[in-house]
C-alpha positions as protocol buffer text, in pm:
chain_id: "A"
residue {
  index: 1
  type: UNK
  ca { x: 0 y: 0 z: 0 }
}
residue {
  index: 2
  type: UNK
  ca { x: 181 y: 352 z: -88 }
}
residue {
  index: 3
  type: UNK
  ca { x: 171 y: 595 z: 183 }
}
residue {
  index: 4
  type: UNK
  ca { x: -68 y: 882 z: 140 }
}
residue {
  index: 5
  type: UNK
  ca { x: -31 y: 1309 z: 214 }
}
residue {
  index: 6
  type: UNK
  ca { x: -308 y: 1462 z: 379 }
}
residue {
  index: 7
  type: UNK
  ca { x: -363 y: 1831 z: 313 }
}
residue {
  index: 8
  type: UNK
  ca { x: -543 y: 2104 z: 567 }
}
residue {
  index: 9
  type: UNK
  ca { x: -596 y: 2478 z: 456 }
}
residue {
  index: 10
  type: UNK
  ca { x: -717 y: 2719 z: 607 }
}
residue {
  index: 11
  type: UNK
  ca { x: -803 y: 3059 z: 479 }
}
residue {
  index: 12
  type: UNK
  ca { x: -725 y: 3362 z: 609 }
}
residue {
  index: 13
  type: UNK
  ca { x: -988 y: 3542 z: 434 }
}
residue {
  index: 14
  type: UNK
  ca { x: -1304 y: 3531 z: 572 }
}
residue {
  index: 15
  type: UNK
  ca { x: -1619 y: 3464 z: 340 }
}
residue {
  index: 16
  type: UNK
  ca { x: -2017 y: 3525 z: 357 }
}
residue {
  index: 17
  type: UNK
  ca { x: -2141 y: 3187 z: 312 }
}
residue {
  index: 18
  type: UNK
  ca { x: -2506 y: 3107 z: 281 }
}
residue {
  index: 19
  type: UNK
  ca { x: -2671 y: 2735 z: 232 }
}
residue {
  index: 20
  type: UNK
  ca { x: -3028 y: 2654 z: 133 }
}
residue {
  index: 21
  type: UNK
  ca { x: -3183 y: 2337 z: 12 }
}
residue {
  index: 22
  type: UNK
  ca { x: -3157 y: 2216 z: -338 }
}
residue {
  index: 23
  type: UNK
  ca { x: -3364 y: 1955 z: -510 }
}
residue {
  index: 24
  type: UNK
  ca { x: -3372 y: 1577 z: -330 }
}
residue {
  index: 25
  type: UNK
  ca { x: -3233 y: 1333 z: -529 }
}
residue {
  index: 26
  type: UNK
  ca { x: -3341 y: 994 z: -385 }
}
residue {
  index: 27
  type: UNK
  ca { x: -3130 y: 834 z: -585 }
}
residue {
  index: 28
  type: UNK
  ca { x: -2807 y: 999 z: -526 }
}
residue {
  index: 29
  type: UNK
  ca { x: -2866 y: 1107 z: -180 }
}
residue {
  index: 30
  type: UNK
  ca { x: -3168 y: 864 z: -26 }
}
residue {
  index: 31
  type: UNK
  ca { x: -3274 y: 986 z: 300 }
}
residue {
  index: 32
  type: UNK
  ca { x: -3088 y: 1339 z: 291 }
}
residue {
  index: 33
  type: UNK
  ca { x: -3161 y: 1668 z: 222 }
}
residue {
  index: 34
  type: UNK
  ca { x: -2911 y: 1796 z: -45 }
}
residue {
  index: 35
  type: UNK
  ca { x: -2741 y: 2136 z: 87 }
}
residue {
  index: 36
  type: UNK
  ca { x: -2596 y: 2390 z: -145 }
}
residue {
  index: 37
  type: UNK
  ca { x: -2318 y: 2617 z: 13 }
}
residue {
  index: 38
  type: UNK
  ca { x: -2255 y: 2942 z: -175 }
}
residue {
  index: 39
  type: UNK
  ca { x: -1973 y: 3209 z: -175 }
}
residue {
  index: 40
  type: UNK
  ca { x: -2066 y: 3549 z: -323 }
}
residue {
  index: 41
  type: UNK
  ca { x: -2379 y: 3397 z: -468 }
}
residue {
  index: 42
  type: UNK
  ca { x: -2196 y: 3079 z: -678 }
}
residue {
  index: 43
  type: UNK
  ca { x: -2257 y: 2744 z: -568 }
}
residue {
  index: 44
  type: UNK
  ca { x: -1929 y: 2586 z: -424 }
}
residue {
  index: 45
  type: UNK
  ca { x: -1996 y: 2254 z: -259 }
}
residue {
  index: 46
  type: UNK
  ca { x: -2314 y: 2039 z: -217 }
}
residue {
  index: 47
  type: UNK
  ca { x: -2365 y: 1816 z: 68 }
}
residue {
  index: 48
  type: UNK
  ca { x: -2653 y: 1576 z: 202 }
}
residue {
  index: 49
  type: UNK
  ca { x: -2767 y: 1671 z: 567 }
}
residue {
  index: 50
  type: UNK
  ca { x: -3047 y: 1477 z: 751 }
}
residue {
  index: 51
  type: UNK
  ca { x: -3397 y: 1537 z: 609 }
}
residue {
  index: 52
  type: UNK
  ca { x: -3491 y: 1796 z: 960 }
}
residue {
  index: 53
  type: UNK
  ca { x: -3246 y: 2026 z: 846 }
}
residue {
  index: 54
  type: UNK
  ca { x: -3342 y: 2375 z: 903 }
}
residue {
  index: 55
  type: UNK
  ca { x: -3220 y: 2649 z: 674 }
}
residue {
  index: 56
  type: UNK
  ca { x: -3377 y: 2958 z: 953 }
}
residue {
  index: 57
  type: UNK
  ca { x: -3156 y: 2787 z: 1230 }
}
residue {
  index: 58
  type: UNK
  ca { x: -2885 y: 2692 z: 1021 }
}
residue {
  index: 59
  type: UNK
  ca { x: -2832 y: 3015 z: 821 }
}
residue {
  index: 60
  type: UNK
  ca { x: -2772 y: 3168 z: 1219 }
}
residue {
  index: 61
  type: UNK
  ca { x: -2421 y: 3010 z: 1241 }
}
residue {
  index: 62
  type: UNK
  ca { x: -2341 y: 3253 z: 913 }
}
residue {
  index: 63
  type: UNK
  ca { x: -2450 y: 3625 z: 997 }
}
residue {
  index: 64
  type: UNK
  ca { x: -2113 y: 3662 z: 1003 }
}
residue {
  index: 65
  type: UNK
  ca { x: -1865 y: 3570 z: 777 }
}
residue {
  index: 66
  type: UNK
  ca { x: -1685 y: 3249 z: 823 }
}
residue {
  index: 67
  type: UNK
  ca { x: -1307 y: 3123 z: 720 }
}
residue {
  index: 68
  type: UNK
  ca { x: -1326 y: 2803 z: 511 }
}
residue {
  index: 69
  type: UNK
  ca { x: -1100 y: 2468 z: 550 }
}
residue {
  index: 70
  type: UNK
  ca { x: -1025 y: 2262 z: 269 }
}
residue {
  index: 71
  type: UNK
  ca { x: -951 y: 1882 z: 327 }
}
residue {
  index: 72
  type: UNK
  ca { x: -799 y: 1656 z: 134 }
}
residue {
  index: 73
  type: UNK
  ca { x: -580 y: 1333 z: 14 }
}
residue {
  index: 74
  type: UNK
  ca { x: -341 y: 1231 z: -230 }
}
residue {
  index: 75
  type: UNK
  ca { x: -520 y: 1048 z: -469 }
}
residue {
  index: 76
  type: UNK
  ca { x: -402 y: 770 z: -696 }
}
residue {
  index: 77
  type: UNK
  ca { x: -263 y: 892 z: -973 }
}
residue {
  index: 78
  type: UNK
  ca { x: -491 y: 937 z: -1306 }
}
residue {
  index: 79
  type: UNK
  ca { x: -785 y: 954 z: -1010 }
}
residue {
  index: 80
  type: UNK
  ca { x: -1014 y: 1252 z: -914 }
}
residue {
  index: 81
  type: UNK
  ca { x: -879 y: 1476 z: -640 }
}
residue {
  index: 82
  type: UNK
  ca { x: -1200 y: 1448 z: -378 }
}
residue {
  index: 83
  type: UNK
  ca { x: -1165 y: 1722 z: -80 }
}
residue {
  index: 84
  type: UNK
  ca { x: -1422 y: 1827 z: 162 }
}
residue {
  index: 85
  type: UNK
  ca { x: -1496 y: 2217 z: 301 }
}
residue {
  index: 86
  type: UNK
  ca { x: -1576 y: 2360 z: 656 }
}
residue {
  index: 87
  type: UNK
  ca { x: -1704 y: 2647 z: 726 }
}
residue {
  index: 88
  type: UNK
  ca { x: -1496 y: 2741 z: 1083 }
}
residue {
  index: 89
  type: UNK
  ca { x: -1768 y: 2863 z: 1345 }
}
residue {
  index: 90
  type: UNK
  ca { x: -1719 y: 2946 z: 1734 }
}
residue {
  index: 91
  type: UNK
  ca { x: -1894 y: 2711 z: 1910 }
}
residue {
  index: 92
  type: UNK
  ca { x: -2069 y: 2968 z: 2093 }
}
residue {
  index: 93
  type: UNK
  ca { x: -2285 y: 3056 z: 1777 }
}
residue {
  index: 94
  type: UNK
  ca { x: -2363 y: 2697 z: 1750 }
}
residue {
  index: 95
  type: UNK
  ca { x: -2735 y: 2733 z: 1886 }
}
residue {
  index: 96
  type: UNK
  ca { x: -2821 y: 2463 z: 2153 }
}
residue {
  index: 97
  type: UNK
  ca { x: -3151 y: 2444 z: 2392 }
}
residue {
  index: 98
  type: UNK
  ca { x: -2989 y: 2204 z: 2613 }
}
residue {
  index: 99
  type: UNK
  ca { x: -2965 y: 2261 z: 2959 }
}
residue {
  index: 100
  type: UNK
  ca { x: -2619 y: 2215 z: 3043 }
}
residue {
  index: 101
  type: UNK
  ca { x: -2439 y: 2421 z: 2742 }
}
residue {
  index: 102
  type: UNK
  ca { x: -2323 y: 2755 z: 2894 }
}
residue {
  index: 103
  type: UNK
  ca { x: -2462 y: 3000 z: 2633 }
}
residue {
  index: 104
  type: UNK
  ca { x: -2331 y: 3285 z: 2870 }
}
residue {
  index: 105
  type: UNK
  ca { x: -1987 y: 3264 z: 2876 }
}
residue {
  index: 106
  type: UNK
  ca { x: -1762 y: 3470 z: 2703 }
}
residue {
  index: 107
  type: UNK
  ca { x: -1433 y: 3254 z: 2696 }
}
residue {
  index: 108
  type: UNK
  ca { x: -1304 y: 3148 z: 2429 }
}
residue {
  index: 109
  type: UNK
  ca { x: -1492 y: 2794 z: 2378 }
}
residue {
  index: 110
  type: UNK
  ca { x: -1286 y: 2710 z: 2061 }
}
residue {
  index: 111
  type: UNK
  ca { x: -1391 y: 2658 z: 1681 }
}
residue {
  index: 112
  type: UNK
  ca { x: -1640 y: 2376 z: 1529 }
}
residue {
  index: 113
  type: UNK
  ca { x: -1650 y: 2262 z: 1154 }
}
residue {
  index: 114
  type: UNK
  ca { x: -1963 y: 2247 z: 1001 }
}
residue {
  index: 115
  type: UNK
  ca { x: -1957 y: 2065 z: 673 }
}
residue {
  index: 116
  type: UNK
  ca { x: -2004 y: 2297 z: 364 }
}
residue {
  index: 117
  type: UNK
  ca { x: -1992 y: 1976 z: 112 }
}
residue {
  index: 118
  type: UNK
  ca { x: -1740 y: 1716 z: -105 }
}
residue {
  index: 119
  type: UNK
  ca { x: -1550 y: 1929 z: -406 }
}
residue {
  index: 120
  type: UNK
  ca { x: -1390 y: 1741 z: -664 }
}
residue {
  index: 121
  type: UNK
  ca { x: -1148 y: 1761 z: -928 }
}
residue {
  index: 122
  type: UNK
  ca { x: -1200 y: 1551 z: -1221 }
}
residue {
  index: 123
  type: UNK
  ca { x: -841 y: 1319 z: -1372 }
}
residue {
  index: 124
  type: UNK
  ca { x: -836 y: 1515 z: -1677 }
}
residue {
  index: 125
  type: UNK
  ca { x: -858 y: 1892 z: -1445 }
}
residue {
  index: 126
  type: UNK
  ca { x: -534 y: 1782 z: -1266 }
}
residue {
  index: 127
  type: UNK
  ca { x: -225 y: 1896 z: -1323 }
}
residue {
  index: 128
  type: UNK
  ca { x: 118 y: 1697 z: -1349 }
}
residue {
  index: 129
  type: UNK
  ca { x: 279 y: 1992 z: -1325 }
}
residue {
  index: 130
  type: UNK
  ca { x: 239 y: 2051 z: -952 }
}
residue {
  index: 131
  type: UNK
  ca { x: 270 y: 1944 z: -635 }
}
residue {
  index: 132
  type: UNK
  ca { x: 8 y: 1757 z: -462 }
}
residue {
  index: 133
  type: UNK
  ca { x: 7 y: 2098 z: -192 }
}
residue {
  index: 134
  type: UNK
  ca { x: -18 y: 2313 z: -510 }
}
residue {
  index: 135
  type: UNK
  ca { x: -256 y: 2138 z: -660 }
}
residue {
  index: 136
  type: UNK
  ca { x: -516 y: 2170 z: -373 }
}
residue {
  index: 137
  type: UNK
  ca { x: -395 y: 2530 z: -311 }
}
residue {
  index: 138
  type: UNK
  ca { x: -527 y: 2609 z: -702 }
}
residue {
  index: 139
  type: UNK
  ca { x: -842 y: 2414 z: -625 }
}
residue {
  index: 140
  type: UNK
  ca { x: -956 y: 2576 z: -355 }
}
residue {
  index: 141
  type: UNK
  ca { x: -860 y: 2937 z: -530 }
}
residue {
  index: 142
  type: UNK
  ca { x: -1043 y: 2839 z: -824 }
}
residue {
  index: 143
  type: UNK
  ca { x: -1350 y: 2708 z: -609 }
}
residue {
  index: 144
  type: UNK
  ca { x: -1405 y: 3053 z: -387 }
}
residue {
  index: 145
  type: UNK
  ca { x: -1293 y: 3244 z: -696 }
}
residue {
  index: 146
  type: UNK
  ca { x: -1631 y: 3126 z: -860 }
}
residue {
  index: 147
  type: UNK
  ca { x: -1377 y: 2968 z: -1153 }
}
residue {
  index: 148
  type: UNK
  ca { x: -1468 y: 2566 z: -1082 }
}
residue {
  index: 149
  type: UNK
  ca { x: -1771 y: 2377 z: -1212 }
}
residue {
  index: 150
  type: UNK
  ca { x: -2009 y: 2116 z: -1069 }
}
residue {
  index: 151
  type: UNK
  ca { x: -1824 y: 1773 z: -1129 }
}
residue {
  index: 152
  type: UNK
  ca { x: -2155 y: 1664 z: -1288 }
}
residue {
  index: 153
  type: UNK
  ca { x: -2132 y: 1962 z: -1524 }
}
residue {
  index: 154
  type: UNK
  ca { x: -1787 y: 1954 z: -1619 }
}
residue {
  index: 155
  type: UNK
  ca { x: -1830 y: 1539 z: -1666 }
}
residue {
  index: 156
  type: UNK
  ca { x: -2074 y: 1616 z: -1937 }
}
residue {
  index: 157
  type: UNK
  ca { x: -1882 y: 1881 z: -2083 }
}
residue {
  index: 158
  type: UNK
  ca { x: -1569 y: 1587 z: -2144 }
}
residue {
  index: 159
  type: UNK
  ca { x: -1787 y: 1323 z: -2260 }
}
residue {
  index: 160
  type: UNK
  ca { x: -1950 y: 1578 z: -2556 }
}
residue {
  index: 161
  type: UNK
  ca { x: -1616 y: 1713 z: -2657 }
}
């Protein structure tokens, strides 16, 4: 088995993120409410959350604007480069009604990932000229710069030439 590099990035930037439910697919996502997460109003990661999800709650945890972590691993080569995003949110403006969460305190209570979606980058988008680092670096540039496409959409665009 060769031994695979793990990649974490964080941005520095903070970004206005807003999700809201897309179409169901039962077929793709059975079960699951499919979750769009958008930067400056372009559609950058989709993600299935349980059916209950609620977009008034949810869309609390981003009236203010969030950093984003990419994660990823070395693929295989000639294989898609599959990474997952986070938007990073104090815990403290994770709403919670249960009794023994401390809603009062003004510590620092540390940082929570809430899952913005899967990204991917199809074989024939990666480059041989970089690094594996580089590689997701330019990914997740071209993904909050509003330059990437839906995997589905840039599939179709390969298979009709």
């Amino acid at each position: 088995m060769t031994e695979r590099v793990g990649i974490i990035i964080r941005t520095h930037i903070e970004y206005w993120i807003q999700r809201s439910r897309l179409d169901d697919d039962p077929e793709m996502a059975p079960g699951l409410a499919v979750i769009g997460a958008y930067v400056n109003g372009k559609l950058i990661a989709r993600a299935g959350l349980p059916p209950e999800w609620d977009a008034a709650e949810d869309n609390a945890l981003f009236r203010d604007p969030r950093a984003i972590q990419y994660m990823a691993v070395e693929p295989e080569p000639n294989q898609a480069l599959r990474a997952e995003l986070f938007a990073i949110v104090p815990v403290s403006a994770i709403p919670s009604d249960e009794p023994w969460v401390d809603t009062d305190d003004d510590e620092d209570d540390g940082s929570a990932l809430i899952t913005l979606g899967v990204v991917l980058r199809l074989p024939e988008d990666r480059s041989s000229d970089r690094s594996f680092e580089e590689e997701c670096v330019h990914h997740l540039h071209a993904i909050l710069g509003g330059n990437a496409k839906p995997a589905v959409d840039r599939a179709l665009d390969i298979l009709l030439g």
